[in-house]
C-alpha positions in Angstrom: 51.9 -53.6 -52.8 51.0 -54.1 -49.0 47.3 -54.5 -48.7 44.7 -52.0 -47.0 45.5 -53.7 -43.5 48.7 -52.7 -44.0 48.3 -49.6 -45.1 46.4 -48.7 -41.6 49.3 -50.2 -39.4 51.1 -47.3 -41.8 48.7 -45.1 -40.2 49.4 -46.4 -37.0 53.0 -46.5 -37.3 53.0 -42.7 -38.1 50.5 -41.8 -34.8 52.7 -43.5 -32.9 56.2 -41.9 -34.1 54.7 -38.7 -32.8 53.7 -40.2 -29.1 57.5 -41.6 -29.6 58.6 -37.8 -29.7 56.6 -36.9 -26.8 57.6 -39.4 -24.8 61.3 -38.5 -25.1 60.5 -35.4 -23.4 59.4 -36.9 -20.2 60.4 -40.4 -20.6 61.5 -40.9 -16.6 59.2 -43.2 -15.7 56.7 -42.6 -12.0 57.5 -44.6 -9.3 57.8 -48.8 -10.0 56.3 -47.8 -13.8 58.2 -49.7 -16.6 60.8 -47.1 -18.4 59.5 -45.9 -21.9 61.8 -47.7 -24.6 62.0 -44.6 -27.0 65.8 -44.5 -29.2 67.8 -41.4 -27.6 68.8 -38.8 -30.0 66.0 -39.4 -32.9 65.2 -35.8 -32.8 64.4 -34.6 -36.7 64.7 -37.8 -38.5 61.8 -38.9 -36.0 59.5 -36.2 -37.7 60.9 -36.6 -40.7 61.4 -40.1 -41.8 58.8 -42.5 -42.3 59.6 -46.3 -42.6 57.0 -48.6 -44.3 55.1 -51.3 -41.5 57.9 -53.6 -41.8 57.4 -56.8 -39.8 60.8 -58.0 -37.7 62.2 -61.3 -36.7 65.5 -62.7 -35.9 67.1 -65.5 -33.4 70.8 -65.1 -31.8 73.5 -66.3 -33.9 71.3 -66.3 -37.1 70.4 -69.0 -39.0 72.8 -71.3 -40.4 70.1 -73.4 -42.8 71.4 -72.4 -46.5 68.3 -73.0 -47.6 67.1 -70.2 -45.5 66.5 -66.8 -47.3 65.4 -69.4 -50.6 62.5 -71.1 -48.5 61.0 -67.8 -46.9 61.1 -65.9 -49.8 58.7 -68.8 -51.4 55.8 -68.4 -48.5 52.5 -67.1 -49.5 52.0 -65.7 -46.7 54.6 -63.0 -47.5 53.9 -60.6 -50.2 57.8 -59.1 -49.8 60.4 -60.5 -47.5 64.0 -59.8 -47.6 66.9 -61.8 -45.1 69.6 -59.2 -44.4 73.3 -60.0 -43.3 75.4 -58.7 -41.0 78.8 -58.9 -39.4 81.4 -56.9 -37.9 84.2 -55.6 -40.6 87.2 -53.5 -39.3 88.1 -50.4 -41.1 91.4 -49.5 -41.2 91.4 -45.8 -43.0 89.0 -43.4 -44.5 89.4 -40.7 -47.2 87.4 -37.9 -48.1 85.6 -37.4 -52.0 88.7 -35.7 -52.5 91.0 -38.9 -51.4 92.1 -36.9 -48.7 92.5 -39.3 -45.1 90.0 -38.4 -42.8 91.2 -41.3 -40.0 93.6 -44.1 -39.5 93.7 -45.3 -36.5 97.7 -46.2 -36.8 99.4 -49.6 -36.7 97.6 -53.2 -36.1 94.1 -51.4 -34.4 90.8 -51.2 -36.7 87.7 -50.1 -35.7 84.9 -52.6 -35.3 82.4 -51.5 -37.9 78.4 -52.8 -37.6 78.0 -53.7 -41.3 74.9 -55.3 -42.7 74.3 -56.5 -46.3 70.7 -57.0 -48.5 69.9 -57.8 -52.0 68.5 -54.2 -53.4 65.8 -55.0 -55.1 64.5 -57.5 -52.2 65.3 -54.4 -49.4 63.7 -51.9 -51.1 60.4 -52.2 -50.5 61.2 -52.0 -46.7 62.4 -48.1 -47.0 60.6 -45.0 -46.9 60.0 -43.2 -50.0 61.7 -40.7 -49.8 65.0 -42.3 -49.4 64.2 -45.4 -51.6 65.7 -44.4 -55.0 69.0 -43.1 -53.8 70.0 -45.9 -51.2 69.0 -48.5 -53.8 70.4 -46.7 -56.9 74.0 -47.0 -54.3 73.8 -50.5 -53.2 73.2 -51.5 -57.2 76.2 -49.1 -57.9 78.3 -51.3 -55.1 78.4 -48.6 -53.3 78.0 -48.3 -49.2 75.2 -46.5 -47.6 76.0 -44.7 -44.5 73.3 -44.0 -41.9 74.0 -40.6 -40.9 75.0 -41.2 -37.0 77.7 -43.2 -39.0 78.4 -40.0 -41.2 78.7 -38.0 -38.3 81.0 -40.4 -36.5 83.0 -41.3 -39.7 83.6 -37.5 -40.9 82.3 -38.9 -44.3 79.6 -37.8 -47.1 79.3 -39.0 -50.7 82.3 -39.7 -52.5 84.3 -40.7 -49.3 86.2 -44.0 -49.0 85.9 -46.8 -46.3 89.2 -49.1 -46.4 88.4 -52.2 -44.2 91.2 -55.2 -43.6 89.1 -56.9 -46.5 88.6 -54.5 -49.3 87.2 -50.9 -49.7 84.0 -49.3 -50.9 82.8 -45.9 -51.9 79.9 -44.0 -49.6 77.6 -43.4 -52.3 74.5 -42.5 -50.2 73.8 -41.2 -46.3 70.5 -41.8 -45.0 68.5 -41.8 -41.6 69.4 -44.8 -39.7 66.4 -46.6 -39.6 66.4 -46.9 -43.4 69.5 -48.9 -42.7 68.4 -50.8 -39.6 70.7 -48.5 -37.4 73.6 -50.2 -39.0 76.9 -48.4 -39.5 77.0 -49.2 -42.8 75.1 -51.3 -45.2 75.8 -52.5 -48.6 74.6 -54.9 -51.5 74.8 -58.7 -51.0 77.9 -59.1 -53.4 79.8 -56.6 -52.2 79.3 -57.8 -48.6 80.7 -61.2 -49.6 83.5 -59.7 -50.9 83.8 -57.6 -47.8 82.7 -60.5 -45.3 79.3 -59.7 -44.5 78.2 -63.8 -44.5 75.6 -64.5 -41.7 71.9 -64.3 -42.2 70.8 -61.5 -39.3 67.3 -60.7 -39.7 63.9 -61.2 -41.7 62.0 -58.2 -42.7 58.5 -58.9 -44.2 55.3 -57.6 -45.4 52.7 -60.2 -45.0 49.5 -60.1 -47.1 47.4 -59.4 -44.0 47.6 -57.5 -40.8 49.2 -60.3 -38.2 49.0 -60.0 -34.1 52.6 -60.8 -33.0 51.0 -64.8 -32.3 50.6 -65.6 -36.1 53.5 -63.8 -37.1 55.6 -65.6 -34.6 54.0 -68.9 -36.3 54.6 -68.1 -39.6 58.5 -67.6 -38.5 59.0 -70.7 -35.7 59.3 -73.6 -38.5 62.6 -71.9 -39.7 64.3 -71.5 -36.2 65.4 -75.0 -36.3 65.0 -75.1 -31.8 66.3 -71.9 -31.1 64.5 -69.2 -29.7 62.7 -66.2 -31.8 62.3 -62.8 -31.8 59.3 -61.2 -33.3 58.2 -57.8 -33.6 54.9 -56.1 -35.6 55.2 -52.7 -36.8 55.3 -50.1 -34.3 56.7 -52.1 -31.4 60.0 -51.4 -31.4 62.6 -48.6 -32.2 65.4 -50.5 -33.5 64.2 -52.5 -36.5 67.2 -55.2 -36.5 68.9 -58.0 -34.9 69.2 -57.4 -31.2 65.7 -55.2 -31.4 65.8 -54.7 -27.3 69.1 -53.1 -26.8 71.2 -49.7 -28.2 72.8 -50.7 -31.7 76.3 -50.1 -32.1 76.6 -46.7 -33.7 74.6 -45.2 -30.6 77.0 -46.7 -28.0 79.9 -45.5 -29.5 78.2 -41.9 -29.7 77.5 -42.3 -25.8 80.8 -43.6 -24.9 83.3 -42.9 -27.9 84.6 -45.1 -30.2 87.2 -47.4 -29.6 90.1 -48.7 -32.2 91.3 -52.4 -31.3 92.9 -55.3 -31.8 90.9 -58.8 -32.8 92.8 -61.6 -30.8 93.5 -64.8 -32.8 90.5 -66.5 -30.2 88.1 -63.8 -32.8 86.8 -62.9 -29.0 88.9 -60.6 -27.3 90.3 -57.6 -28.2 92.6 -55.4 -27.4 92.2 -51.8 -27.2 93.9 -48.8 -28.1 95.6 -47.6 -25.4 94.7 -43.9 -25.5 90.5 -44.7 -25.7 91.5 -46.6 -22.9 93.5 -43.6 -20.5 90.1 -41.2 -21.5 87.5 -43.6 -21.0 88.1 -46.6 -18.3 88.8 -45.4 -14.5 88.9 -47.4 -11.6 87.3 -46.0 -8.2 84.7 -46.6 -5.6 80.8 -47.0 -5.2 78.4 -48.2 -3.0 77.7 -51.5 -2.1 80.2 -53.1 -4.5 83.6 -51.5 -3.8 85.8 -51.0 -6.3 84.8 -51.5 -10.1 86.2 -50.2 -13.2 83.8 -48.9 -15.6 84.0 -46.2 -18.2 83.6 -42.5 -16.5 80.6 -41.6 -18.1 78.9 -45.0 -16.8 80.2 -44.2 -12.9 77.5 -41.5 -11.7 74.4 -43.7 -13.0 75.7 -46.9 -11.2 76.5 -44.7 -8.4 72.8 -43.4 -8.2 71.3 -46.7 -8.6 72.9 -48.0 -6.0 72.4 -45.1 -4.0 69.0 -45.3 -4.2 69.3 -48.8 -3.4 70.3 -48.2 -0.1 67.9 -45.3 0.4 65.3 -47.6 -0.5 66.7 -50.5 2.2 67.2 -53.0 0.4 71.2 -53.2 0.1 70.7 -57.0 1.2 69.5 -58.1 -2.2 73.1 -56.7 -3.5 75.0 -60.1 -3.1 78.0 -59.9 -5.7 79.3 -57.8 -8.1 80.8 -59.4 -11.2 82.2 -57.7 -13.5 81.8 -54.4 -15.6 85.1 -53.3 -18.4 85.7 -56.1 -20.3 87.3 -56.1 -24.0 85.2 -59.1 -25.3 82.8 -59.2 -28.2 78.9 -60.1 -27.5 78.4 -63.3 -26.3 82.0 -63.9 -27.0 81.2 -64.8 -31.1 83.9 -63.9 -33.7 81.8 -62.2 -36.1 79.8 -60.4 -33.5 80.0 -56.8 -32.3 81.8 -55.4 -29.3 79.8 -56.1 -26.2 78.7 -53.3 -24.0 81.3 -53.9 -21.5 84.1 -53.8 -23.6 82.8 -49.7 -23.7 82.8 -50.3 -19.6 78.9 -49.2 -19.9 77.4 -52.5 -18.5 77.3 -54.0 -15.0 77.1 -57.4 -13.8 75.5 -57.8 -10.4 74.7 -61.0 -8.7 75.7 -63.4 -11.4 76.4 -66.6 -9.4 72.4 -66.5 -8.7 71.5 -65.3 -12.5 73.4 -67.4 -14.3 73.5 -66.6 -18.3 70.8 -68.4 -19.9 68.9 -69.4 -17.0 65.6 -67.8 -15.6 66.6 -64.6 -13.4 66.0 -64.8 -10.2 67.1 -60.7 -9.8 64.6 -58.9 -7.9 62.2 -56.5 -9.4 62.8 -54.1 -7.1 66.5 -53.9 -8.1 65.9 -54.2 -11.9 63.3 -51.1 -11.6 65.7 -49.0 -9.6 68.2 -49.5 -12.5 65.9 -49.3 -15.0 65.4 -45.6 -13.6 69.2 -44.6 -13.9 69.0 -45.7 -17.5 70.0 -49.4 -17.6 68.7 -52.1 -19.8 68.3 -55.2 -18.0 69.8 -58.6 -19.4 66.6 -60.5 -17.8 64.4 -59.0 -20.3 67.0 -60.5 -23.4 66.0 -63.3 -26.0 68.7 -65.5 -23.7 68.2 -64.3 -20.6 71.2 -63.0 -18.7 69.8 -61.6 -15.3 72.7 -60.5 -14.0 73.5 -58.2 -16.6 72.5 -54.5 -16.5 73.6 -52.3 -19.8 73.3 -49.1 -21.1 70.0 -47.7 -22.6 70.3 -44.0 -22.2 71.6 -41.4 -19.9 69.3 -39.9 -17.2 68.4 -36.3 -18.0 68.0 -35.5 -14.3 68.0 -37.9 -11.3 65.2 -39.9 -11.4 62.5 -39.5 -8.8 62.4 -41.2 -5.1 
């Protein structure tokens, strides 16, 4: 049971859910303000769902010790603690309760599915009550939990069928997404073996006292072997996962359609159904940087930060663009997920003087003028990449000059 310290972050947790709704009503940010980071599209499950202060903390690649999840789960520091996994599966076909097909996306394409796997027992202290019984009573069953931006996307409830290239589970459960860490889908720990699900993702913990991000940070750095860490305290971020600083999965599909592809024998590029590719992808002009192919929905915010670039005169600072569409996965790992720009919703500006992994040298200027149109910028990542400049969410009016 979390201790009375805990129990006030709780409190705090719930206060700030409801600034969090606020906030998305006005969330442009005033002149060189940083933008809010508030999750698009929460809406009800915002009010409605309340997740227990779980403590995050994950590093890129996640963590290849085997020891790992054994040797956390022994601190005394933690009174619960569970390691979740998570790769990308492709689904092939889906089927209704009735074993009707729902989709199939025909021939050698799949769709990249964000899949995470926990051991039950150890997960459920980390979900609200109110979902608790019936996403653990599925994952005991072997069953897959849907969170229910996936549901929407997949056309599936309870009963349905998810057929991926390496076996096929039953949706026995949809809840909100952040009971599932804004995964697609998420199942037990055996079942994700069987599936594929190897890699250990993210830590989840409830220490017995009320840590400042500092000592929880400590309490994590001894099992990153080097690498860097993120850490988050309850409350200080939206997305309660791996990748905590930028949109998961199921919400850029939802901005920018799903895709169906192809893995490539390199596990790093894809290639991508032809159709999603004729609606999506266009090639034309913008400011500053000529031609660049992006997706279409992606076009008018790179256009308006670039605009107000040149309104702003400082069109100079604009040395190079580098890239925007390509089908590759993040980081260009095998088991990760599609990267932003295989959707054509990020832009790489200036790369030759931000290289990936080194410290940006973008200017601020720039990175708050995107920032406005709705960009996350790469500077900001775990690894920096300061040329890079993703999706976060899309303007609900032009954003002030």
């Amino acid at each position: 049971m979390p201790t009375s310290p805990l129990v006030r972050r709780r409190r705090a947790t719930i206060g700030l859910g409801v600034a969090i709704a606020a906030a998305a009503v006005l969330w442009w940010p005033a002149g060189e303000a940083e933008p809010s980071r508030t999750p698009p599209d929460l809406g009800r499950q915002a009010s409605q769902y309340r997740s227990p202060p779980n403590y995050l903390a994950w590093i890129p690649g996640g963590w290849e010790d085997p020891g790992f999840r054994s040797k956390i789960e022994r601190l005394d520091a933690l009174d619960d603690v569970v390691v979740v996994e998570g790769d990308t599966l492709w689904l092939r076909r889906t089927e209704d309760a009735e074993g009707k097909l729902v989709d199939d996306p025909r021939g050698p394409y799949a769709f990249p599915i964000d899949a995470f796997a926990v051991q039950p027992s150890d997960y459920a202290p980390f979900v609200g009550a109110g979902v608790r019984g019936r996403l653990v009573a599925a994952l005991r069953a072997g069953d897959a939990v849907l969170g229910s931006h996936s549901a929407r996307l997949r056309h599936l409830g309870v009963g349905g069928t998810l057929r991926f290239q390496t076996g096929s589970v039953r949706v026995g459960a949809v809840v909100p997404d952040a009971a599932v860490g804004w995964s697609e889908v998420m199942v037990g720990r055996a079942v994700g073996r069987k599936l594929g699900i190897t890699h250990e993702r993210y830590v989840l913990a409830h220490p017995g006292d009320e840590l400042t991000r500092a000592a929880w940070k400590r309490i994590i750095l001894p099992f990153a072997e080097g690498d860097g860490v993120r850490v988050e305290i309850p409350g200080a971020t939206p997305y309660v996962r791996v990748a905590s600083g930028v949109d998961p999965p199921i919400l850029v599909k939802l901005a920018f359609g799903e895709f169906a592809a192809i893995l490539h024998a390199d596990h790093v590029y894809l290639t991508i159904q032809p159709s999603w590719v004729e609606r999506n992808i266009v090639t034309t002009q913008v400011p500053l940087l000529g031609t660049v192919t992006c997706n279409r929905r992606l076009i008018p915010m790179v256009r308006g930060a670039l605009n107000e670039v040149v309104r702003r005169g400082l069109a100079g600072l604009i040395k190079v663009y580098s890239g925007c569409w390509a089908a590759r996965t993040v980081a260009r790992s095998p088991t990760a997920p599609p990267s932003t720009h295989a959707y054509g919703a990020a832009i790489d500006i200036n790369a030759p003087q931000n290289p990936y992994g080194t410290r940006p040298t973008m200017d601020r200027r720039i990175v708050r003028i995107f920032e406005r149109w709705g960009f996350n910028w790469g500077g900001d990542f775990l690894i920096p990449d300061g040329h890079h400049f993703e999706f976060w969410r899309f303007p609900r009016s032009s954003p002030s000059t």
